[in-house]
N, C-alpha and C positions, 0 to 999 in steps of 0.2 A: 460347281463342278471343278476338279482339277483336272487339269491336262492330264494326257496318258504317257508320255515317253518324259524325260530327263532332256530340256533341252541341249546339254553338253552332248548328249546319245545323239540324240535327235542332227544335231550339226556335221558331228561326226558321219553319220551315215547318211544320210542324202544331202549332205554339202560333201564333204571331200569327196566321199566314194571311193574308199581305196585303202585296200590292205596289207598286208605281206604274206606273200604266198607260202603257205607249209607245205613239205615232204612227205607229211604223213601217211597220204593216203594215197591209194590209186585211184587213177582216171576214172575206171569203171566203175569205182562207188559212188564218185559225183555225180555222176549220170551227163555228164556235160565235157566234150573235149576241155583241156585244161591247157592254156596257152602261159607267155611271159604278159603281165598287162600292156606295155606298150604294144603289143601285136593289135591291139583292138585301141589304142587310140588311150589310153589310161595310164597315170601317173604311180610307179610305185612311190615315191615318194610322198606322194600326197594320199595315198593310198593308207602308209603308215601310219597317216593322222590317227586315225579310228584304231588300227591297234594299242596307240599310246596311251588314248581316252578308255579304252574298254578295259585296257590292264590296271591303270589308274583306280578307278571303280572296281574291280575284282580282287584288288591291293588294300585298298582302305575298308572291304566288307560290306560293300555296296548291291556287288552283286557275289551268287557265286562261280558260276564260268556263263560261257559265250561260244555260240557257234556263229560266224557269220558267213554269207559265201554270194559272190558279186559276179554275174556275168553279164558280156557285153556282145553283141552280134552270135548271141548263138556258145558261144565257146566262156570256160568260167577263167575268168580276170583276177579274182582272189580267192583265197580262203584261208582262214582265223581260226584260232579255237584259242580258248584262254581259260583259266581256272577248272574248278571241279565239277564234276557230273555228280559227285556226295560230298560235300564239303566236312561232314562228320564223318566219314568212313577214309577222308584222303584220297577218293577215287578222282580221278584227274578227268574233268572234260573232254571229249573225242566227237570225231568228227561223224560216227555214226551215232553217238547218243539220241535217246529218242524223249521228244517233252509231250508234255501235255499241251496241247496249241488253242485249248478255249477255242475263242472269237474265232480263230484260222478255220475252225469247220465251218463257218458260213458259205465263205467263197464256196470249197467243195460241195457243199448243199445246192447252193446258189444256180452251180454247173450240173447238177444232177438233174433240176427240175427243168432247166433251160434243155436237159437234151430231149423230154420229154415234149418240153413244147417245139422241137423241130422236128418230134414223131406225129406231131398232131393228134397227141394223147392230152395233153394240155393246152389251154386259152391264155395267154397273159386276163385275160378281161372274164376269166372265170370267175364267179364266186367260190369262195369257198366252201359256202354248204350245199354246193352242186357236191362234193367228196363226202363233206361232215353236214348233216341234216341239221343238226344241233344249232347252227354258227346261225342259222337264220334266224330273224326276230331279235340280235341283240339287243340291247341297251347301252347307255354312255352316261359315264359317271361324272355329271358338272359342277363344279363348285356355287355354292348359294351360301350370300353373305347374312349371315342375323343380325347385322346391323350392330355389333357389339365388338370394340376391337379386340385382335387377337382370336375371334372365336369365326372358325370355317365350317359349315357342312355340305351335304351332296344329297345331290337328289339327279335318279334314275331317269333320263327321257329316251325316247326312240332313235335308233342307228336313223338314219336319213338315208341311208346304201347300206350293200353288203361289202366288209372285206372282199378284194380280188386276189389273184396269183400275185398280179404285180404289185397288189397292196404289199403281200408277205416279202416278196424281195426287194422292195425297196423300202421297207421302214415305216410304212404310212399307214398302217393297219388298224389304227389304235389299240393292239396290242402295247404294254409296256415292262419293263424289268422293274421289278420291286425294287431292286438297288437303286432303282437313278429316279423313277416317277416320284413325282410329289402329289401324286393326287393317296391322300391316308386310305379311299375307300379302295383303289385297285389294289392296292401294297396288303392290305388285309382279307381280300378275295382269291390273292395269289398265294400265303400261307403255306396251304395245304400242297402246294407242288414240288415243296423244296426239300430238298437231306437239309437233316441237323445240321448247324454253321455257326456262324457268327462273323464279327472279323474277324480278318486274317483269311477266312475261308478260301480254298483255290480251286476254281472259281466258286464265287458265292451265288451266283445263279445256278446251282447243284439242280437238277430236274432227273437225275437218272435215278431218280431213287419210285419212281411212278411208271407202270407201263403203259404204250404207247396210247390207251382205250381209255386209261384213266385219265391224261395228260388233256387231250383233245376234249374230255367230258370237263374238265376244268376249266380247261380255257373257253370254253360256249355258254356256259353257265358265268362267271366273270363279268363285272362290267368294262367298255372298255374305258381307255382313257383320253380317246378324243374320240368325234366321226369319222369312219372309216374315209380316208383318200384326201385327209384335210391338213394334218402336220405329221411330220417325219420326228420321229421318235426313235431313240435305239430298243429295241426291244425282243421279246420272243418268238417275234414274225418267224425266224430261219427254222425255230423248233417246230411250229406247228406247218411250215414247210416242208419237213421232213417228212410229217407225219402222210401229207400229201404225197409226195413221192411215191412210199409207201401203199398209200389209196392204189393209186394209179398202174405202179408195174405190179402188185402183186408180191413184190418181194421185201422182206426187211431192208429198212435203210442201208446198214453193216453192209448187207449181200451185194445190192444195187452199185453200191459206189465201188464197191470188190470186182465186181464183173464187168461194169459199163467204164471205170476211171482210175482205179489204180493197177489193177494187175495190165490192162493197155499200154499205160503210160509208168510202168516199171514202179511205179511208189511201192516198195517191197517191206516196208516198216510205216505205210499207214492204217488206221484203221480204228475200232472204238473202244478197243481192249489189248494189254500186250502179253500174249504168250507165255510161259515158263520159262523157255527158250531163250526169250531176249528180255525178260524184265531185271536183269543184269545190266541193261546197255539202258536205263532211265533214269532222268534227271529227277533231283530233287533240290527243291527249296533248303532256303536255311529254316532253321526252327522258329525264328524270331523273323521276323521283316525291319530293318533295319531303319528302315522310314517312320513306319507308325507306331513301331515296339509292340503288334498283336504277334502272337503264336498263328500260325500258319497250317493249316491243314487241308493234306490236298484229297481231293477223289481218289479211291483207291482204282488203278486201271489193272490190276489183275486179274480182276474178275469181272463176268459177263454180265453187265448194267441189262436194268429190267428194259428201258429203251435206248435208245443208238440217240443221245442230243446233237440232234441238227445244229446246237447255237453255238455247241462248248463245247462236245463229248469228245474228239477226236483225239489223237496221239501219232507223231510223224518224228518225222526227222528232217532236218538243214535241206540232205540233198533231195528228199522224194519232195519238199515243196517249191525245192527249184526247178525239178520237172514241173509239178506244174505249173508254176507261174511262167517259165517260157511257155510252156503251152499256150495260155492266152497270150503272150505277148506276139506268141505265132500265128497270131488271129484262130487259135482252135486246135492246132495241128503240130505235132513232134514225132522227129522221125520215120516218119511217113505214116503215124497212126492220128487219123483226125478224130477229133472228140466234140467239138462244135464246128459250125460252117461261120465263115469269114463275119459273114453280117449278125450273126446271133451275139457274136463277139463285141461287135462294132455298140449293139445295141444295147450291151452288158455294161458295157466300159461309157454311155453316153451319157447326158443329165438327164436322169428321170423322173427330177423335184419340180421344175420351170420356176413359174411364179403365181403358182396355184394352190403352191403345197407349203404352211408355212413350215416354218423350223428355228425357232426361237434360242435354238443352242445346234448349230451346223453340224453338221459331221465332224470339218475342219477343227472346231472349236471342242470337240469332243476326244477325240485322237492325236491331234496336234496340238491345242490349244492357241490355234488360229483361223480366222476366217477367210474366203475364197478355194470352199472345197463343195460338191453337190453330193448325190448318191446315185448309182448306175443300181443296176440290178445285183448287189452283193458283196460291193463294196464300196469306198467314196472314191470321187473325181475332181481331178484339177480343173479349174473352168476358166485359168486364163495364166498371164505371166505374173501379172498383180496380185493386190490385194493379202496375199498369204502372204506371211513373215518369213516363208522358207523359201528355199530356190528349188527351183524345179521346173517341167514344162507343161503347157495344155495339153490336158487327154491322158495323164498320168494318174495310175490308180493305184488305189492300197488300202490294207488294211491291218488290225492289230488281235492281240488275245489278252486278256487280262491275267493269264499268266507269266507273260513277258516275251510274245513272240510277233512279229512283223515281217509283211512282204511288201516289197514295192517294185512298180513295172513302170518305168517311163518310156513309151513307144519312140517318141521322138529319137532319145537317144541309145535306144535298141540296148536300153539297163535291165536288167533282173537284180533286185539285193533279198536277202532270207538274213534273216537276224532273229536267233533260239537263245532264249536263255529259262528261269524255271524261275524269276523275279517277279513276285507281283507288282510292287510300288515301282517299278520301271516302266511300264506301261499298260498301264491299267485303265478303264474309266472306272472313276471312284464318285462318290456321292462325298462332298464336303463334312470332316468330321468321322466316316465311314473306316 
């Protein structure tokens, strides 16, 4: 596996922490009072770091532009914008452009199902095929040696359990992504769920090309790729989470997150498709990815996808995911509208791996390409001051999209950072080779 972010990026933005504030926009688009950074305790100067580094990379064709945008106590500290929103068109990057955020629709999933289980509509310790009848009676696809090197095969035994909720949010599900599993027999069971791709793909986990009935009959039929609740995998848990949501309130995924979490909390350009209106203000890739040298082809977000993907589908912008992430950083709650209660938070953001659950490749080691990181319910966790190669504090959480977008919330020091770009080899999980 390779690491996801560029470590020079990576240092830049949660080592310095600090950018040079632009002009450009008004207060009321950030959605976040906009102060000088020293007012919150932040260095412009050291802030600069990270514009230096991003212009650098946006100079040599690394990337094609960058939104970043940094808040501290509440109020935004910086905000960036560098290169283009169409690199072939000369459209200039801004601060309301809107990306594809992949991975970033998890968190949002994550939060949807969490609000359901403070309606006691949902169990963390449910099974899944209490929703999907299907899930019950899996099977698990194990490796068996023929005693000849070089040669693997598989052979089908009994789930031991059933996937739960908290299996699908935190990773443990023995669900897996075709891209990253090494097991050949899940990678050829999952086939059929994917849009045409290849590399270069953005994302290559493409699932909106199947509706929501198909998806879910796919996935229960599948073998998985471990026992459910035994190792933490990245995988499709968040999609067929969705699909749960869905079960549960009655309403399409798209609707649910519209009514219950963005129109609430102002995200007025998130969602799982963009408009006529504003597919003017969306980011594109270069044609080529400058890392691997594959052509690049992304989901088309114009049009109305057969299902709303829980794992990848979404489409945002800088400032509506810095509403949300203060959100949880506000234990649930912005502006006086609450969206989860304090402890649901607590228990989002806590380790939900222990030392029960293996995990032969960490989160850390997946996204950072470090270890001393666990998983909460939807994204990973810091688990101490050690061990990780980066600085940061315990109890800090984040996560990334394989398009090239990241959020991170460190509690301790009352940080928000949102980092858009539409890069995939910038931070990606990638499969070696891939």
């Amino acid at each position: 596996m390779k690491s996801v972010m560029k470590p020079r990026i990576r240092a830049a933005l949660v080592g310095a922490l600090i950018l040079t504030a632009s002009e450009a926009w008004s207060q009321e688009n950030f959605g976040l009072p906009r102060v000088p950074p020293e007012q919150v305790g932040m260095s412009k100067q050291r802030l600069d770091r990270i514009h230096d580094v991003l212009r650098q990379e946006v100079d040599q064709g690394k990337l094609p532009g960058t939104v970043v945008l940094v808040a501290r106590r509440g109020k935004l500290a910086y905000a960036d914008v560098i290169g283009f929103q169409n690199k072939d068109e000369g459209k200039p990057m801004a601060f309301d452009s809107i990306f594809r955020i992949a991975s970033l629709t998890k968190p949002l999933v994550s939060v949807a199902a969490m609000m359901l289980v403070e309606e006691g509509r949902i169990q963390l310790t449910d099974p899944v095929s209490k929703f999907f009848p299907a899930f019950k009676g899996q099977q698990v696809s194990v490796v068996r040696s023929d005693g000849e090197p070089g040669r693997t095969s598989y052979a089908l035994v009994p789930a031991d359990g059933e996937m739960t909720v908290q299996d699908l949010l935190r990773h443990t599900s023995g669900l897996a992504y075709r891209e990253i599993t090494l097991n050949a027999q899940v990678k050829e069971a999952y086939a059929g769920l994917y849009l045409p791709g290849g590399p270069g793909s953005l994302p290559p986990f493409d699932t909106r090309g199947v509706t929501p009935a198909e998806e879910v009959d796919l996935l229960a039929k599948a073998p998985l790729a471990h026992q459910p609740g035994t190792v933490w995998e990245y995988s499709l848990a968040t999609d067929l989470l969705g699909r749960v949501v869905e079960a549960v309130s009655g309403k399409r995924l798209a609707d649910f997150l519209d009514e219950r979490l963005f129109k609430p909390l102002k995200m007025t350009d998130t969602g799982f498709w963009v408009s006529p209106s504003k597919i003017g203000r969306l980011a594109q890739p270069f044609a080529v990815d400058a890392a691997s040298g594959h052509s690049i082809r992304v989901f088309d977000v114009s049009k109305e996808p057969k299902n709303d993907c829980g794992g990848c589908g979404a489409v945002s912008t800088a400032a509506d995911y810095l509403r949300f992430s203060q959100m949880l950083l506000n234990s649930g709650q912005l502006d006086g509208v609450r969206i989860l209660s304090r402890t649901t938070v607590a228990l989002m953001t806590s380790d939900q791996l222990g030392t029960r659950i293996a995990a032969p490749l960490t989160p850390g080691e997946l996204l950072l390409g470090t270890p001393g990181y666990t998983f909460g319910l939807g994204f990973m966790v810091r688990q101490g001051s050690g061990v990780a190669a980066v600085p940061g504090s315990p109890g800090e959480f984040m996560w990334a999209g394989v398009a090239g977008t990241f959020f991170w919330v460190d509690p301790k020091e009352e940080l928000v950072a949102v980092y858009m770009s539409q890069a995939p080899s910038q931070c990606v999980p990638t499969t070696a080779g891939s």
